[in-house]
Each structure stands twice: as structure tokens, then as C-alpha cells.
C-alpha positions as CSV (number, residue, x, y, z in Angstrom):
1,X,-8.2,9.5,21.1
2,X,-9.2,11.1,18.1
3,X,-11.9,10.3,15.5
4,X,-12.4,6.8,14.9
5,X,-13.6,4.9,11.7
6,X,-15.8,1.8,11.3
7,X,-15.1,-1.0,8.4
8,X,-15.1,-4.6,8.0
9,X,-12.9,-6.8,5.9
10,X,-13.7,-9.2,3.2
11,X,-12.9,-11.6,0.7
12,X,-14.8,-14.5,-1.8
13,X,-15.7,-16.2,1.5
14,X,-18.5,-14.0,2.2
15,X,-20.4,-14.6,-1.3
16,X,-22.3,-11.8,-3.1
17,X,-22.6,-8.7,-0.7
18,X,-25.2,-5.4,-1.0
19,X,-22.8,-3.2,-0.4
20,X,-25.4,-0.5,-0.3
21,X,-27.3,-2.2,2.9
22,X,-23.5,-2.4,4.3
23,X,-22.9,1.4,3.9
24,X,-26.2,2.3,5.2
25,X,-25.2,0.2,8.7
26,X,-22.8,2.7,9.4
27,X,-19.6,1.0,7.6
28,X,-17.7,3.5,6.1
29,X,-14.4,1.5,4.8
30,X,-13.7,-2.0,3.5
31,X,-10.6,-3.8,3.1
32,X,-10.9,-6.0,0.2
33,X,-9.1,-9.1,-0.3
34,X,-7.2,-8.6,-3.9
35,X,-5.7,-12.4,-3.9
36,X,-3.2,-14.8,-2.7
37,X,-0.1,-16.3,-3.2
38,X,2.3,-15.7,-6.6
39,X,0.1,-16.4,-9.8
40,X,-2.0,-14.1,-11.6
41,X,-4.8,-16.7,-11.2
42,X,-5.1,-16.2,-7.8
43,X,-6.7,-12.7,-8.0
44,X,-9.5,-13.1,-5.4
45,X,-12.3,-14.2,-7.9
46,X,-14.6,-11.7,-6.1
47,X,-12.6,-8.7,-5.9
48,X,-13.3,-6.7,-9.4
49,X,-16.8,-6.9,-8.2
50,X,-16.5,-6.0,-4.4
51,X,-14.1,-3.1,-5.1
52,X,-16.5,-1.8,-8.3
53,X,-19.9,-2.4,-6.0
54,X,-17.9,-1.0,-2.6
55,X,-17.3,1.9,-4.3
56,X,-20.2,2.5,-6.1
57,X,-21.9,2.5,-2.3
58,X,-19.8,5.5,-1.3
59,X,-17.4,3.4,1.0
60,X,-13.8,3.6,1.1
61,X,-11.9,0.9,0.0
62,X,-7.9,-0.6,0.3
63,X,-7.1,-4.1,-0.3
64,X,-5.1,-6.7,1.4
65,X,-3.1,-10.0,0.0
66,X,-2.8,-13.0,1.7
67,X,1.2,-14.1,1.4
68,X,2.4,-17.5,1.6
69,X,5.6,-17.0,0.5
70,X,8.2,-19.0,1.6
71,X,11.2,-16.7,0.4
72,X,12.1,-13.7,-0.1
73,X,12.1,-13.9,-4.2
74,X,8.5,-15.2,-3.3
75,X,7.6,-12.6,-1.5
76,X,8.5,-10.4,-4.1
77,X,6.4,-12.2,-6.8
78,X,4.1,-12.2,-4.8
79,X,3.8,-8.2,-4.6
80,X,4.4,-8.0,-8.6
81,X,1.4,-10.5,-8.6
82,X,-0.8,-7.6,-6.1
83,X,0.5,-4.7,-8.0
84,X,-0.9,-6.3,-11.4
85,X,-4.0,-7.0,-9.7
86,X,-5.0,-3.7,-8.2
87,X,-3.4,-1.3,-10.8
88,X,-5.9,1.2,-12.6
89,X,-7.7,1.4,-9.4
90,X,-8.2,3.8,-6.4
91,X,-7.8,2.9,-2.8
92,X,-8.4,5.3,0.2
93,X,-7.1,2.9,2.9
94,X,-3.2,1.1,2.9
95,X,-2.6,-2.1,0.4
96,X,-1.7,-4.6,3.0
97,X,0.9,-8.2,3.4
98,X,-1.5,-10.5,5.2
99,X,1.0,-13.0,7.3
100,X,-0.1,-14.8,9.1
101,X,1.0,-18.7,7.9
102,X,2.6,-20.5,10.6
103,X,5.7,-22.0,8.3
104,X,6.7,-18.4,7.5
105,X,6.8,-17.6,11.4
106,X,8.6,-21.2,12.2
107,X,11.0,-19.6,10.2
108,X,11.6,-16.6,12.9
109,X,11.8,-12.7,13.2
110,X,14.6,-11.9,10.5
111,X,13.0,-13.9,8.0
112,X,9.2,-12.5,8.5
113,X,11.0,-8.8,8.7
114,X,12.5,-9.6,5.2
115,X,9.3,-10.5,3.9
116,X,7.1,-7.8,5.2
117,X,9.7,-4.9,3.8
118,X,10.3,-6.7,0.6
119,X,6.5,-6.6,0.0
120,X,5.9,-3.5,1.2
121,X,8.6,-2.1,-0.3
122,X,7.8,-2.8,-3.5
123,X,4.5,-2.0,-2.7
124,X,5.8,1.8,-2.0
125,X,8.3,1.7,-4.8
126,X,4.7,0.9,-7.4
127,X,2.7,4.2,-5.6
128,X,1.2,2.5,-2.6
129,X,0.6,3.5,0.9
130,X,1.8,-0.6,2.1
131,X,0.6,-2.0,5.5
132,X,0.9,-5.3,7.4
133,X,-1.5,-7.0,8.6
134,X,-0.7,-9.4,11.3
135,X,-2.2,-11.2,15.1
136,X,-1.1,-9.6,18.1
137,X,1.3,-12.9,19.4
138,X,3.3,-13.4,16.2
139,X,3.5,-9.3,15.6
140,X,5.1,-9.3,19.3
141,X,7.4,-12.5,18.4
142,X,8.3,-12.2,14.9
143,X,8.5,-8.4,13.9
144,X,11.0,-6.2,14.7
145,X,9.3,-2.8,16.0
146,X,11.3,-0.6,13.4
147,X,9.1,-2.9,10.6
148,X,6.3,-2.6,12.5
149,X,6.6,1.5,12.7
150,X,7.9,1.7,9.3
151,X,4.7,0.8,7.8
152,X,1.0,1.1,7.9
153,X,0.2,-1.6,11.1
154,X,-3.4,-3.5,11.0
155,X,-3.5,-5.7,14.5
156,X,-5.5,-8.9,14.7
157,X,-6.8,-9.3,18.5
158,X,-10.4,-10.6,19.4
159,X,-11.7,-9.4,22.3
160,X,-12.8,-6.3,24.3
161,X,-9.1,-4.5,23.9
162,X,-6.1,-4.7,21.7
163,X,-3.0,-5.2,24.0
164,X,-0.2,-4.4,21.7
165,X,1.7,-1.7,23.4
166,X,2.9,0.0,19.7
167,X,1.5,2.4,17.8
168,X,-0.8,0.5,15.1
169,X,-3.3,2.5,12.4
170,X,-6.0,-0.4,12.5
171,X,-7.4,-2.8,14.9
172,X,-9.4,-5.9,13.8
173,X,-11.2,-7.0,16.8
174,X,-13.9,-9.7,15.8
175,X,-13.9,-12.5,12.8
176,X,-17.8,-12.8,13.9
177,X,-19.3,-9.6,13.1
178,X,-23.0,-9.7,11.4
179,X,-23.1,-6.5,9.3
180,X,-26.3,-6.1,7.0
181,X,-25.8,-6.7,3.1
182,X,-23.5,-9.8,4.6
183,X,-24.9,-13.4,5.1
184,X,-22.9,-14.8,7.9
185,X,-20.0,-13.7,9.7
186,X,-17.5,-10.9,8.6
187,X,-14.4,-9.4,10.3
188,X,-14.8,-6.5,12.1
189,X,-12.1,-3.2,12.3
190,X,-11.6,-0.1,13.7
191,X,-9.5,2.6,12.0
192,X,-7.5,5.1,13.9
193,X,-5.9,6.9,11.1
194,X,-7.8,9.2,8.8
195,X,-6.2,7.2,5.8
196,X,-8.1,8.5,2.9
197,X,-7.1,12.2,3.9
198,X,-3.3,11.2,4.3
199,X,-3.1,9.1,1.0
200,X,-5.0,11.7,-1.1
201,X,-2.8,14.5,0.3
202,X,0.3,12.3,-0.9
203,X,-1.0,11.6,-4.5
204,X,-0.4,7.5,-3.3
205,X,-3.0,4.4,-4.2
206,X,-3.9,5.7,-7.9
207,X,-5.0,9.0,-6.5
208,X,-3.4,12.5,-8.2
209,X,-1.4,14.6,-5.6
210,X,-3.9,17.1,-4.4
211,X,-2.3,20.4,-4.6
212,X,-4.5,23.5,-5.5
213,X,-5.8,24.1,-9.1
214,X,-5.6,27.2,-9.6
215,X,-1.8,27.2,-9.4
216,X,-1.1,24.0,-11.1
217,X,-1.0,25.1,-14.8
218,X,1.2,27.9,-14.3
219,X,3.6,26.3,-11.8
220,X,4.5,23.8,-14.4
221,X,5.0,25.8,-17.6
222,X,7.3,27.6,-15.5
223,X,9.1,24.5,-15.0
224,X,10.4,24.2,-18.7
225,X,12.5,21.0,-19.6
226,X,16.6,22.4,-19.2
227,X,19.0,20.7,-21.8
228,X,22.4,20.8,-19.9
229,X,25.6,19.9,-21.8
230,X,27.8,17.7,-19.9
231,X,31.1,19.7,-19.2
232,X,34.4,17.8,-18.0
233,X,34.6,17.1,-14.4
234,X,30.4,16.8,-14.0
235,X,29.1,14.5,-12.0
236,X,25.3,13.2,-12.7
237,X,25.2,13.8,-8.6
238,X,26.6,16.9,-9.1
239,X,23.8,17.8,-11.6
240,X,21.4,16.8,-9.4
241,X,22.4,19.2,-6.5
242,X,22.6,22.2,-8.4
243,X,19.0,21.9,-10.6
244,X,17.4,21.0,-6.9
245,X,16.5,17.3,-9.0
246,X,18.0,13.5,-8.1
247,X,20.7,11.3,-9.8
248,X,17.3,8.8,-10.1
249,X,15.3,11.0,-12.4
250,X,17.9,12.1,-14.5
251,X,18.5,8.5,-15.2
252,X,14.7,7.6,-15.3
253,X,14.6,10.7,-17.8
254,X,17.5,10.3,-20.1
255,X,17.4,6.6,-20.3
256,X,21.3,6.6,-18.6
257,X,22.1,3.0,-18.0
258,X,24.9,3.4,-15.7
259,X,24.9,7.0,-13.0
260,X,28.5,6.9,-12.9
261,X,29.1,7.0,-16.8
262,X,28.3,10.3,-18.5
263,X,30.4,11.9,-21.1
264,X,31.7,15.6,-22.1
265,X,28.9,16.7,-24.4
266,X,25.5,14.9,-23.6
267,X,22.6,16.4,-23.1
268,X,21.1,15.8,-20.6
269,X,17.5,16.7,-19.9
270,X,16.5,17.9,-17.0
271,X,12.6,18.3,-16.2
């Protein structure tokens, strides 16, 4: 196995932290708890000043949110409510779906795989790298193993040993860890994915898409806005295809309300 990375998790439960003791114990990364639930006003009271302080003590930082939904729309609010929390920040590690309420897994594998992908996916469609975060037993029963793969995985399993025979990014193996900077207990992980290299790379989690510099300004004044006239018989897709672009940013770009409507003679801009 590769190299391995040490964090805990946390949320208002632990009280005030010195995140500068907790960096010096060797933690490099903590998972923050952002909120719960659907409402703005359950943004973890704590978690503008654990992300500002975590950061300001050289540690690496992602988030998680705690769902209760009990639908799918809910679920959805309930990732519009995280997005709106977190945004104008910087994250190094996934934005995580906490599941883990035992209504939502009465309610059986489909439903808990619709919830996890509407989440995540809007999670992904905001910037995000998303994850799940879930215990081993209701991981095994309730999510389908194309969810699980499909996103970033972060197992629950106390003990020695994680026994989930899938491929997972992050393992939390204690809820009783003592960590200095933290009074009491604090849940311990181990990461197995250099996530802060991977998200960087992919300009995800508020971060810029690291390509290099010195090419940067030059590559895109070469890449001039085009004005293209629509001619009879164009297709947006076929507009697409030939300036190397998608039928979704031409219509992000030109403001089109409906892909399959374009006319002979608009100008369409093409960036």
C-alpha cells in the first residue's frame, strides 16, 4: 500500500479546538462537519471557525454533511443547503453525504442509492470532488457497488481492520481517539488517496485548475471568442462537433433556452 495520511473528523461536539497543537500531533487533514439537514440555519455553528483556524494551522481540510433526508427532493435541498454553506471556500479532501439514519436505510438499497447520487451529484455538478460517508454493515446492505465506486468512499468500522472488500479512499477506524488541541474523544481516519494532489490537479473544491503559468496567458488569447452565423440545416450539436465545444456551453454561453431551437441567422458565440 502506498502512502498513507492521518486526520480526524469533527464537528460543534468537540467545543473550541487548538488546531495548532492538533497539527503539531502529526494530524495532517480534518474533515469538518459543515451542517445538517435542509435549512440554512443548520450550518454547523462551529464550522466558519474550525475551517478558518484548521487552515490557518497548515492542515487540510474537506467537509462532510450529516443527511436526514427522507426523499429525494430532500436530499437535494439538502445539498443546495451544503453548497451555500461551503461556497467561497477551499477544500483539499472530498465534500461528503453522511448517512447513516436508520429510517433512510429502513427504506432499502434503491432508495439510499437515489439519495447518495442525488447529493453527490449535485455536489459535482457545483465544482466538488463528493464522497459518502457511511458504516461498513449498511454500506454492504444498502449501496449498490457501482454508487459506492462512483464516488469518493469514507468507511466507518471500529476496530483493528476495515473488512469491506471494495475499494474505499478513507477509513474511520475509532470514534474515541484523544488527539491534543481536542478535550475528549474525536473520530479517528486514515486516508489512502492523496486527495489534495488529485482535487488541485482537477481545478475541483474552489481550487483553480493547475496547469502551468507560463503558458496560460498565451494559450487563451489564442482562443478568441468565434461569432458563427447559423446557416440552414445546422444543428447546435452539429456546432458543437466541429468547434471541438459541447451543445451545454453554447447554451450556457448564448443564453439558448431550448438546444433543439436555433434559427438561420443567429449568432452564435462560441468561446
Amino acid at each position: 500500500m502506498g502512502k498513507t495520511f492521518k486526520g480526524i473528523d469533527v464537528s460543534q461536539f468537540q467545543g473550541n479546538i487548538d488546531f495548532g497543537k492538533v497539527r503539531k500531533s502529526g494530524v495532517e487533514f480534518v474533515i469538518i462537519r459543515a451542517g445538517f439537514g435542509k435549512y440554512a440555519n443548520q450550518k454547523d455553528p462551529y464550522f466558519e471557525k474550525n475551517y478558518k483556524a484548521a487552515k490557518a494551522a497548515g492542515l487540510k481540510v474537506g467537509a462532510y454533511w450529516y443527511s436526514y433526508a427522507a426523499t429525494v427532493v430532500e436530499a437535494k435541498a439538502e445539498a443546495q443547503t451544503c453548497i451555500n454553506a461551503i461556497k467561497g471556500k477551499t477544500f483539499e479532501y472530498p465534500i461528503y453525504f453522511d448517512l447513516e439514519e436508520r429510517s433512510q436505510f429502513a427504506k432499502g438499497r434503491a432508495f439510499c442509492n437515489s439519495l447518495v447520487k442525488t447529493f453527490c451529484n449535485a455536489l459535482e455538478h457545483a465544482g466538488y470532488w463528493a464522497g459518502i460517508y457511511i458504516s461498513r454493515s449498511p454500506l454492504q446492505q444498502y449501496i449498490s457497488a457501482y454508487v459506492a465506486k462512483r464516488y469518493a468512499l469514507w468507511v466507518a468500522e471500529y476496530g483493528s481492520r476495515c473488512n469491506y472488500g471494495g475499494t474505499y479512499g478513507m477509513w474511520q477506524y475509532s470514534s474515541t481517539g484523544r488527539v491534543s488541541g481536542i478535550s475528549g474523544n474525536v473520530d479517528m481516519d486514515i486516508c489512502y488517496v492523496d486527495y489534495p494532489a488529485k482535487i488541485k490537479a482537477a481545478g475541483l473544491n474552489g481550487f483553480k485548475k493547475t496547469t502551468s503559468s507560463t503558458t496560460k496567458p498565451s494559450a487563451s488569447h489564442a482562443k478568441k471568442t468565434v461569432t458563427y452565423t447559423v446557416k440552414r440545416g445546422d444543428t447546435l450539436s452539429g456546432i458543437a462537433r466541429r468547434y471541438k465545444t459541447t451543445v451545454a456551453k453554447l447554451v450556457k454561453n448564448n443564453g439558448i433556452k431550448n438546444a433543439n431551437l436555433i434559427y438561420v441567422g443567429q449568432k452564435i458565440k462560441i468561446k
